[in-house]
C-alpha positions as CSV (number, residue, x, y, z in Angstrom):
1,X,-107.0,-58.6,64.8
2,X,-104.9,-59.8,61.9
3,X,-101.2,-61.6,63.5
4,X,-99.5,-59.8,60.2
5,X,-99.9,-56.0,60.7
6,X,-98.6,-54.1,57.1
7,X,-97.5,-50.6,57.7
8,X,-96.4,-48.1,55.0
9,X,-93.6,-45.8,55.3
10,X,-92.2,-43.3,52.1
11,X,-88.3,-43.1,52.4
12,X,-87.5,-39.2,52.9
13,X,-84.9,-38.0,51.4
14,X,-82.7,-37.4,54.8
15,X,-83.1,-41.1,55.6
16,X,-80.6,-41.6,52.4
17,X,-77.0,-41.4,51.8
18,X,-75.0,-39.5,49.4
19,X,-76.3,-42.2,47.0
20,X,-79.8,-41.7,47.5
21,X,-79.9,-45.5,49.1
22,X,-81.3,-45.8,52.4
23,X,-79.1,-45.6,55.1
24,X,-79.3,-48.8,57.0
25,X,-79.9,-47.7,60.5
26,X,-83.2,-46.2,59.3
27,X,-84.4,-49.7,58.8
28,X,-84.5,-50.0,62.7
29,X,-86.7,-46.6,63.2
30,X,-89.0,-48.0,60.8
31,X,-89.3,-51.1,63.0
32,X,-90.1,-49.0,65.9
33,X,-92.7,-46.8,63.4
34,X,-94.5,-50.5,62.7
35,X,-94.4,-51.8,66.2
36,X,-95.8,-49.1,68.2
37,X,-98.9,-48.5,65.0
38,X,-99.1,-52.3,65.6
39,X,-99.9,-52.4,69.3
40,X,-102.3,-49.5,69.2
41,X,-103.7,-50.9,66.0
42,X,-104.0,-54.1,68.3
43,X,-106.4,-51.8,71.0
44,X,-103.4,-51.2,73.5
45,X,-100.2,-49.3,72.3
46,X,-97.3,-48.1,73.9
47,X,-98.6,-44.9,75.1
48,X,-101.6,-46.6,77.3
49,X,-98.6,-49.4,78.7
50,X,-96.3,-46.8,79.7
51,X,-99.4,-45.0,81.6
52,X,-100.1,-48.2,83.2
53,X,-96.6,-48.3,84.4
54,X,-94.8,-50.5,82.0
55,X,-92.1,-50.4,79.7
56,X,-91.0,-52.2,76.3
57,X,-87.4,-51.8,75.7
58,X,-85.4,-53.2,73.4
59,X,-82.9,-56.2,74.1
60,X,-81.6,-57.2,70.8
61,X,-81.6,-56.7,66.8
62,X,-81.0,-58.7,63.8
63,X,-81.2,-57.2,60.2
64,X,-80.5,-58.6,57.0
65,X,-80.5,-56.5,54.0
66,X,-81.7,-57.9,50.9
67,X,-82.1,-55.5,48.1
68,X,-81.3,-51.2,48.4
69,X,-84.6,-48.7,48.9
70,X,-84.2,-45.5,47.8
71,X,-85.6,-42.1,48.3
72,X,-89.3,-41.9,47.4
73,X,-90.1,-45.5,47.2
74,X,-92.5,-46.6,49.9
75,X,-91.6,-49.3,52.2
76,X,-94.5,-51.6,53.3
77,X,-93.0,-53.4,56.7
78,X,-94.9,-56.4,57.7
79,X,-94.8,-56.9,61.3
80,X,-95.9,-60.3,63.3
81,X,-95.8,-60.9,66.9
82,X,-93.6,-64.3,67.0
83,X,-93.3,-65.3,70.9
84,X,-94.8,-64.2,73.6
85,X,-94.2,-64.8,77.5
86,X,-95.1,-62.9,80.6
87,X,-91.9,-61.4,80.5
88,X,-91.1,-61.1,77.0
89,X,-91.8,-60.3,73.4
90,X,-90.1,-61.0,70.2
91,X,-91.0,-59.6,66.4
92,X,-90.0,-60.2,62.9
93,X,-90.2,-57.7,60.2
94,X,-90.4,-57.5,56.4
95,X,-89.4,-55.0,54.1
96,X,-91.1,-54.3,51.0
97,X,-90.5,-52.4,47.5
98,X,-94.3,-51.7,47.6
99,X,-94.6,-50.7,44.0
100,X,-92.8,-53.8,43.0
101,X,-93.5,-56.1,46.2
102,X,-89.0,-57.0,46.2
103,X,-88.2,-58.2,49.5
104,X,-86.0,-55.6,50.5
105,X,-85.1,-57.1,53.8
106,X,-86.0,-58.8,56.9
107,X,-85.4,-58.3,60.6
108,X,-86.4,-59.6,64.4
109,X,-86.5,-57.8,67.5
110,X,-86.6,-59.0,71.3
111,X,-87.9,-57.2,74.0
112,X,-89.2,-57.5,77.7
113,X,-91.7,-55.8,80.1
114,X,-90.4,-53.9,82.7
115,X,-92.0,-51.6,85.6
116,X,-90.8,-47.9,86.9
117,X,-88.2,-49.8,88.8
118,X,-86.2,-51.0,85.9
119,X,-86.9,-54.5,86.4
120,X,-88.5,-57.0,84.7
121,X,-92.4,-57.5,85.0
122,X,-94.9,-60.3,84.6
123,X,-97.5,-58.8,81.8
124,X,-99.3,-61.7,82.6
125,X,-99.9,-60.5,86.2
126,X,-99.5,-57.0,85.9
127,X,-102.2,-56.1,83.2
128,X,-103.7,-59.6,82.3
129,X,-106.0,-58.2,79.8
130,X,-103.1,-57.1,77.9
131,X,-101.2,-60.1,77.9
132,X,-104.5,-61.8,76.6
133,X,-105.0,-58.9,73.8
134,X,-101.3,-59.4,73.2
135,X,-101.6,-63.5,72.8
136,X,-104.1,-63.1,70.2
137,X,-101.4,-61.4,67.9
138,X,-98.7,-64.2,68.0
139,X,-98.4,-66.1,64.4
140,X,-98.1,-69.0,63.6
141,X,-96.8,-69.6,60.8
142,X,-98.9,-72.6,58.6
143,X,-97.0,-76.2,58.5
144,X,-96.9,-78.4,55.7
């Protein structure tokens, strides 16, 4: 499995404003589109961890916008694992003009594991295979 993941998503034409320019918040669902086609892409999406008894919320957002997408363009978001612990799970996102490959804007996203309680869980030592599949998908990015 690939640690860069590159999902493609057309901007509908109620994900714009008045303007016809994307309306930033959507830039958050397509994170959420990327990540969860990422993890099953990976072998073990959300659906099969929230079976299992776990949970992946989200702690925080960052989002920088770069350059306006508009309705009908298609959006190619590049998604990479960037950390990893038993506990918790951080992203980082690109988004692409995929006609003319402009970065269009980049964002990260933290999360952690938790269990039907609420409270925080050890992937590690609840589903271990997981937290190995998982492991494989953190990048690294290539140093000079």
């Amino acid at each position: 499995m690939e640690t860069t993941y590159s999902y493609l998503h057309r901007v509908q034409y109620y994900e714009t404003d008045g303007m016809r320019i994307v309306h930033h918040a959507n830039y958050i669902h397509w994170m959420e589109e990327a990540r969860i086609a990422y993890m099953e892409e990976a072998g073990y999406g959300y659906d099969r961890m929230e079976a299992d008894g776990i949970a992946i919320p989200v702690l925080g957002i960052d989002c920088q916008y770069k350059s306006m997408m508009r309705f009908g363009q298609i959006c190619r978001v590049l998604v990479r694992v960037t950390k990893l612990t038993p506990v918790r799970m951080s992203l980082s996102y690109e988004f692409y003009d995929s006609e003319t490959d402009t970065l269009c804007g980049t964002a990260t996203s933290d999360h952690c594991f938790i269990g039907k309680n609420g409270r925080p869980v050890s992937l590690k030592k609840y589903l271990p295979n997981v937290f190995d599949l998982y492991s494989k998908l953190v990048w690294k990015p290539e140093t000079l």
